[in-house]
C-alpha positions as CSV (number, residue, x, y, z in Angstrom):
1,X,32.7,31.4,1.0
2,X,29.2,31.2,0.0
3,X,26.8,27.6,0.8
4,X,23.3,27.4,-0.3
5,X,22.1,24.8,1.3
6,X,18.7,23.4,0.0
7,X,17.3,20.7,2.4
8,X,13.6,18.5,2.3
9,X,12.2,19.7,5.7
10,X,12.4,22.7,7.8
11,X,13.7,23.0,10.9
12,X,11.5,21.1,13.0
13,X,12.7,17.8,11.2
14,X,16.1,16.6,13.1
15,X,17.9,16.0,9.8
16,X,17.7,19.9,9.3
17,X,18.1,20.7,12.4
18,X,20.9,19.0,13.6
19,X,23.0,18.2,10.5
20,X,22.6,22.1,9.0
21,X,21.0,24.4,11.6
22,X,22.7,24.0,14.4
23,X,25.7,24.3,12.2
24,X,24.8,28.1,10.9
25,X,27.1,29.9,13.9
26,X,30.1,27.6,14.0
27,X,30.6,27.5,10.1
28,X,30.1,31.6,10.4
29,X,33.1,31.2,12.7
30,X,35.3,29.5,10.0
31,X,34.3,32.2,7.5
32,X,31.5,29.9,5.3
33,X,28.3,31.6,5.3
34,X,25.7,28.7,5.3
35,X,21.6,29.6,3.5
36,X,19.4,27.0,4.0
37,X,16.3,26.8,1.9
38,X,13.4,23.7,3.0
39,X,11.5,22.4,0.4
40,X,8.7,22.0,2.9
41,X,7.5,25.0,5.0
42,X,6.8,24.8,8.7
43,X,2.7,24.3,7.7
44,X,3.4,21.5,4.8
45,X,5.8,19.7,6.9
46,X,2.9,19.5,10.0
47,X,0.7,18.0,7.9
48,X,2.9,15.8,5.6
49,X,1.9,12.6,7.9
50,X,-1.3,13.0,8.3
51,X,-3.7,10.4,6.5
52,X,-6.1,12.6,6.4
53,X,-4.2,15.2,4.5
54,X,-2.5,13.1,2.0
55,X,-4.4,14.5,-1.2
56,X,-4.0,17.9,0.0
57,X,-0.7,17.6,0.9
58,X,0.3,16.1,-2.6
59,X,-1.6,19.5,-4.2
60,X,0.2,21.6,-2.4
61,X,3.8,19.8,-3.3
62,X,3.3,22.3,-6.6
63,X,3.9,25.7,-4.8
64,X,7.5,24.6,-3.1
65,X,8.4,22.8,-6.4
66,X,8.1,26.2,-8.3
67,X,9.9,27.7,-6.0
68,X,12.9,25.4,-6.1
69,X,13.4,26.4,-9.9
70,X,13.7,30.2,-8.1
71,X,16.0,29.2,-5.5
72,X,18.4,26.7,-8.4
73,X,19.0,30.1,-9.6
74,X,20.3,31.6,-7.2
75,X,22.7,28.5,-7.2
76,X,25.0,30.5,-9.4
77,X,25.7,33.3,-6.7
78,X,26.7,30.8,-4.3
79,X,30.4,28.8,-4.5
80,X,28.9,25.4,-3.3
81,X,25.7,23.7,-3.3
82,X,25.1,21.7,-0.5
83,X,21.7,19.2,-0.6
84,X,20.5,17.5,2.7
85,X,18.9,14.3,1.2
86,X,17.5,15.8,-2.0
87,X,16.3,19.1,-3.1
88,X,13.0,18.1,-3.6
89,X,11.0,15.0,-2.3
90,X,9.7,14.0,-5.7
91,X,10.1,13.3,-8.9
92,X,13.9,13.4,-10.4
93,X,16.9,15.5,-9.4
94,X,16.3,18.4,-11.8
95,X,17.1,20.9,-9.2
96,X,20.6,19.4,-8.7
97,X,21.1,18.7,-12.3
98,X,20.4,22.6,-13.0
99,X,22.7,23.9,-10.5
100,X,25.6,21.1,-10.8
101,X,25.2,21.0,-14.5
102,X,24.1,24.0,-16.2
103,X,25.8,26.5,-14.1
104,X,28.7,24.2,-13.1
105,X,28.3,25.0,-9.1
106,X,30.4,21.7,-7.2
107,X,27.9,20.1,-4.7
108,X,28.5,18.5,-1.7
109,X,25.5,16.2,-1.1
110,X,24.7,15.0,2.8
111,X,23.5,11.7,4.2
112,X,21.9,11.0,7.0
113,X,19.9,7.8,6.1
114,X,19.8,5.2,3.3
115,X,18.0,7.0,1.1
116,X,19.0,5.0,-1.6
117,X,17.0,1.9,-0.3
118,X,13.7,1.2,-1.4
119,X,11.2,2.3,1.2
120,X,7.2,2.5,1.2
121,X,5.7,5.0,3.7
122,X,3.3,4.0,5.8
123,X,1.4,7.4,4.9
124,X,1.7,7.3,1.2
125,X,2.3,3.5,0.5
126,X,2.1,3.4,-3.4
127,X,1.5,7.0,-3.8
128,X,4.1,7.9,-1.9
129,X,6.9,5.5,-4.1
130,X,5.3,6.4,-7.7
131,X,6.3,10.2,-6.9
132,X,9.6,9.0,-6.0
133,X,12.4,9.2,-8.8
134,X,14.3,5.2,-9.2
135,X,18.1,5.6,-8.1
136,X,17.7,9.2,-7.7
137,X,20.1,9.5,-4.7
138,X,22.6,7.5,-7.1
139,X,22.6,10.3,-9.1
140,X,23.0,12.9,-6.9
141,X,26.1,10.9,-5.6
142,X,27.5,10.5,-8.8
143,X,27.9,14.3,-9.1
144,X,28.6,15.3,-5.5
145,X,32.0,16.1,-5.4
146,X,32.1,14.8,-1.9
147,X,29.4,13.1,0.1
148,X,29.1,13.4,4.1
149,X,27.6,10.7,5.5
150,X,26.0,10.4,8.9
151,X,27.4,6.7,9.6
152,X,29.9,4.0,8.0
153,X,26.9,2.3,6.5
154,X,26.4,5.2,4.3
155,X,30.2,5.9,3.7
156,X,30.9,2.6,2.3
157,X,28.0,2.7,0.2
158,X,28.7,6.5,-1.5
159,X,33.0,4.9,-1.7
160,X,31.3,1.7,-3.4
161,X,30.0,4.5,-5.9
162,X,33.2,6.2,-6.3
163,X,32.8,9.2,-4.8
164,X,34.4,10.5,-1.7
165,X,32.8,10.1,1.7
166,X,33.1,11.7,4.8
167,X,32.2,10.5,7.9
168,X,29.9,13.3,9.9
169,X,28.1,11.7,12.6
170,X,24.7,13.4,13.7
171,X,25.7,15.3,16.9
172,X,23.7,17.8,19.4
173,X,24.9,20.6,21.2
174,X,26.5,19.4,24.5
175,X,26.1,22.8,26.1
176,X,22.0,22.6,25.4
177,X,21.3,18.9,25.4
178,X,23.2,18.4,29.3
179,X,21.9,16.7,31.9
180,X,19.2,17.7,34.6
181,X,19.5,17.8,37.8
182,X,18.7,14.5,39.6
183,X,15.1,13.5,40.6
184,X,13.4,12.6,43.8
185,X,15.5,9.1,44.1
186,X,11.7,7.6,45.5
187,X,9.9,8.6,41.8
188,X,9.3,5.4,39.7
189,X,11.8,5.2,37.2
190,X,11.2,6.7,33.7
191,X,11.7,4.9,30.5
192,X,11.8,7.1,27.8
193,X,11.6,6.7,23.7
194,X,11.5,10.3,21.8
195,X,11.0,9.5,17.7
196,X,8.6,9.9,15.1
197,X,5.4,8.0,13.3
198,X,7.7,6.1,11.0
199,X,10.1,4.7,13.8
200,X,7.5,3.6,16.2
201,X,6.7,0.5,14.9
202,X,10.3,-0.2,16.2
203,X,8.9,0.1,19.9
204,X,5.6,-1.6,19.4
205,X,8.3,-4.6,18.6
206,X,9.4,-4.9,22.3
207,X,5.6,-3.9,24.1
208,X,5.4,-7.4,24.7
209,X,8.8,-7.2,26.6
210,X,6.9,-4.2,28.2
211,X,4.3,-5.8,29.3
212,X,5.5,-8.9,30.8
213,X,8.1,-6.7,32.6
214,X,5.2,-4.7,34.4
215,X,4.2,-7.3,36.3
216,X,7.3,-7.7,38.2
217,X,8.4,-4.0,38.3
218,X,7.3,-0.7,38.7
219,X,8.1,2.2,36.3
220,X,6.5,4.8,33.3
221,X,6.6,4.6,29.9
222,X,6.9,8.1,28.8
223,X,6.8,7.6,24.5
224,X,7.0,11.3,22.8
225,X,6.3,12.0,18.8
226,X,4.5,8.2,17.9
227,X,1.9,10.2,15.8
228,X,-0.7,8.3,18.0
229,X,-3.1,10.0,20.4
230,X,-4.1,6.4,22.3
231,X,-1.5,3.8,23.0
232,X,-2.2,1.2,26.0
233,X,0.5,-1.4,27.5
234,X,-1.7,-3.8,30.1
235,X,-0.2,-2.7,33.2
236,X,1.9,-0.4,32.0
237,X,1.4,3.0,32.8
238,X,2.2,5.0,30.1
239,X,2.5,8.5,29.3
240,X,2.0,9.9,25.3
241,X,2.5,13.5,24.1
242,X,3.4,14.8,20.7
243,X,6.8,16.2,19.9
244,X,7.3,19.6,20.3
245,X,10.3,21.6,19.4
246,X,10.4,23.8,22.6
247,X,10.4,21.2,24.6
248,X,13.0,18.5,23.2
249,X,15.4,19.2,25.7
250,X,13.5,18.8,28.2
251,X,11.6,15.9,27.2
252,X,15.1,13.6,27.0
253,X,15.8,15.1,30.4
254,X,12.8,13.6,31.9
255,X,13.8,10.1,31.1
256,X,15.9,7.5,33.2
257,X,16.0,5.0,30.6
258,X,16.3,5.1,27.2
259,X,15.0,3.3,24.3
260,X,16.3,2.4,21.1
261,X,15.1,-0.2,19.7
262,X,15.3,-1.2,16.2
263,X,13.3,-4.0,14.0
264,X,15.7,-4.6,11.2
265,X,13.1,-7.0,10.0
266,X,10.6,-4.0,9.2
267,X,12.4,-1.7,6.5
268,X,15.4,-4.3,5.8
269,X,18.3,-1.9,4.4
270,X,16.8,1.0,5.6
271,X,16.8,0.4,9.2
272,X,20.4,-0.7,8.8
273,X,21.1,2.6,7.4
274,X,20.1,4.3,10.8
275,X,22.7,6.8,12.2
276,X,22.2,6.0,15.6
277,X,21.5,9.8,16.8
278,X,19.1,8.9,19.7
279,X,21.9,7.0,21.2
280,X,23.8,10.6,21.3
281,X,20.9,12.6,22.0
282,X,20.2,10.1,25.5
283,X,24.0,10.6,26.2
284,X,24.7,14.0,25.7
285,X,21.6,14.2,28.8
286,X,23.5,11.4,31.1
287,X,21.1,8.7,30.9
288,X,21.6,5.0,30.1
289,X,19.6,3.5,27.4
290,X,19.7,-0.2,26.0
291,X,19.6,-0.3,22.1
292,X,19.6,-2.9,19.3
293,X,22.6,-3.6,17.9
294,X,22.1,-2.7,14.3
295,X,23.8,-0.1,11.9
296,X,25.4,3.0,14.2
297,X,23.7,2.3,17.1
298,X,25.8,-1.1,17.5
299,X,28.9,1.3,16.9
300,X,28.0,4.4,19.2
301,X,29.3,4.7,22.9
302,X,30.8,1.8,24.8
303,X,28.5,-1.0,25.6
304,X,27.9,-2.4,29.0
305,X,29.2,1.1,30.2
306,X,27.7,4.0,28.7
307,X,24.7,1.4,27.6
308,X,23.1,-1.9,26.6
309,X,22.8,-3.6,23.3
310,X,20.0,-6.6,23.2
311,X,19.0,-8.1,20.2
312,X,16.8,-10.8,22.0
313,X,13.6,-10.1,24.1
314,X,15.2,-11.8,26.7
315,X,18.0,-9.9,26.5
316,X,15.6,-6.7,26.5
317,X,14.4,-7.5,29.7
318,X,17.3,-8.7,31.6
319,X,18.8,-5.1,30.8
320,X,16.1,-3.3,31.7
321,X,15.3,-5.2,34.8
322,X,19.0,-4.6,35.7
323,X,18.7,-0.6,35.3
324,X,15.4,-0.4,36.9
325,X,16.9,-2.2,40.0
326,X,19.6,0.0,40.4
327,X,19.8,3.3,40.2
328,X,23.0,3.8,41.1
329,X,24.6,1.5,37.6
330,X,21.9,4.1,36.1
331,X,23.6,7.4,37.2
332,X,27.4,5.7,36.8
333,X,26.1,4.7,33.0
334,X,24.5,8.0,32.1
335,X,27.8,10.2,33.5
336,X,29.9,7.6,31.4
337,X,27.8,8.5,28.7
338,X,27.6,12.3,29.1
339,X,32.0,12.1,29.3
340,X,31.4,9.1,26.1
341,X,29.6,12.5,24.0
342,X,31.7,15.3,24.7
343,X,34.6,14.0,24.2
344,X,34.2,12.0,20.8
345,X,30.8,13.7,19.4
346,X,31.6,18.0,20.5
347,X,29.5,20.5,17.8
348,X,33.3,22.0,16.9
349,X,35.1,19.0,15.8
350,X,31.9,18.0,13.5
351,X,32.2,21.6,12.5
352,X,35.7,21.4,11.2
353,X,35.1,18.3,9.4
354,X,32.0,19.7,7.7
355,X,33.6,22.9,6.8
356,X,37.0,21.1,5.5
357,X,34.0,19.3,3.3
358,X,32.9,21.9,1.6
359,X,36.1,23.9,1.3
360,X,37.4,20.0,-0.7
361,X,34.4,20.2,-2.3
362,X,34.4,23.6,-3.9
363,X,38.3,23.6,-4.4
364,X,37.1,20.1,-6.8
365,X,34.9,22.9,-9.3
């Protein structure tokens, strides 16, 4: 069986990586050979968020977009589309409509975030939402034959549609994201939050919790992919790279605390549309992390023992101060939460439930 897959990013964006990529081998397996085409190249995709770059980045939107007519033709070689998101970032969905309409190929669409909410970048602003297409993702679920969703948020909304959903969490590799070995137990403690420019306004919300918590207790802030080269917490010291692909692994590794916070307040439906992934990304590495209860993330693992949900900055600090304390709740929540992964989030079972999708799907032609 044949699955062109035609996706917004390339593979340094998680959605591609982790919800098609890492998916390529194990689908192989179950006889489904999986193409992915990005809309965005490795270059575009660097510069995408980059003030800076917006009007040249906007220009250069024409070369991918003529390619995508290219690649909807070779829709009719393949038995199943499959589109992560959208096949192109802008305007309407002609792409789908092509392959799903003119040469009748069944589609199976994929989810990973609300994308039918309303949402302003804080690149683009205006810009960004005028090249947008209104109720575009409606569309694209209205002709999906089935839709897999990364979290019950998602699925209720695509069933509220009428189309069928399945529920395909985000998941890593358990065999690649594992834990490290332990650290010098005299190190100050670690707290780690890995995400991108568009979710770091989500830990700027508990800095202040941060900062009063700094003059009580010792410990680094380590913050990775913000999209900000200078970012100071009085009296906390705090360490800020950039994300780097090679070194994802490794960078959750280095943490003994996760973050996860979430401002619902921010991006309303949106934020509740969240899959909670980072939650099984700090797992999968056997660390404890303290989230906010909202969409997935209130869902995922098994709070008070693989984690912490706080919804208050009060409750914020009392789990934090609690992990910092004690190292030994940390390593007994972070082993919970390395069994918690592999057992209810493995790459194979996600695997058989993405290829039983597309087999539904194509059998629905």
């Amino acid at each position: 069986m044949k699955v062109l897959a035609l996706a917004s990013y390339p593979v340094e964006a998680a959605a591609t990586r982790f919800r098609l990529h890492q998916f390529v081998g194990p689908l192989a397996e179950r006889g489904i050979d999986l193409t992915i085409h990005p809309f965005l190249d490795s270059r575009l995709f660097q510069q995408l968020y980059r003030k800076e770059s917006r009007a040249r980045t906007a220009a250069s939107l024409l070369v991918p977009s003529l390619r995508r007519f290219g690649e909807a033709l070779a829709a009719r070689k393949a038995d199943l589309l499959l589109v992560q998101r959208e096949a192109m970032m802008w305007g309407p969905p002609l792409i789908e409509w092509i392959a799903t309409r003119a040469f009748r190929r069944p589609m199976v669409l994929d989810l990973d975030d609300a994308t039918y909410v309303s949402y302003t970048s804080p690149t683009y602003g205006g810009l960004g939402k005028a090249l947008k297409w209104l109720g575009k993702t409606d569309d694209l679920i209205k002709w999906a034959g089935i839709v897999t969703c990364g979290n019950r948020s998602i699925a209720e909304y695509v069933s509220s549609k009428g189309t069928e959903a399945r529920l395909i969490p985000t998941v890593v590799d358990t065999d690649v994201f594992r834990p490290a070995p332990a650290r010098n137990s005299g190190e100050l403690p670690v707290l780690g939050w890995i995400g991108t420019h568009s979710t770091f306004p989500y830990l700027q919300s508990i800095f202040p919790v941060l900062r009063g918590l700094a003059r009580n207790h010792q410990f680094r802030l380590k913050i990775v992919g913000a999209g900000q080269e200078d970012i100071a917490i009085s009296g906390v010291e705090v360490e800020n790279s950039a994300w780097r692909i090679d070194r994802e692994v490794a960078d959750f590794q280095s943490i003994d605390i996760g973050l996860y916070p979430i401002d619902a307040s921010m991006y309303s439906g949106w934020a509740a549309g969240k899959s909670g992934f980072k939650s099984i990304q700090y797992m999968a590495v056997g660390i404890p992390y303290i989230a906010t209860p909202v969409g997935a993330s209130a869902e995922i693992g098994e709070a008070e023992t693989t984690h912490f949900l706080a919804a208050t900055s009060d409750q914020w600090r009392g789990a934090l101060e609690t992990l910092i304390a004690d190292p030994k709740r940390r390593q007994k929540m972070g082993a919970a939460g390395r069994r918690h992964v592999v057992e209810h989030y493995g790459l194979p079972a996600q695997a058989d439930k993405l290829a039983a999708a597309l087999r539904d799907a194509a059998g629905k032609k």
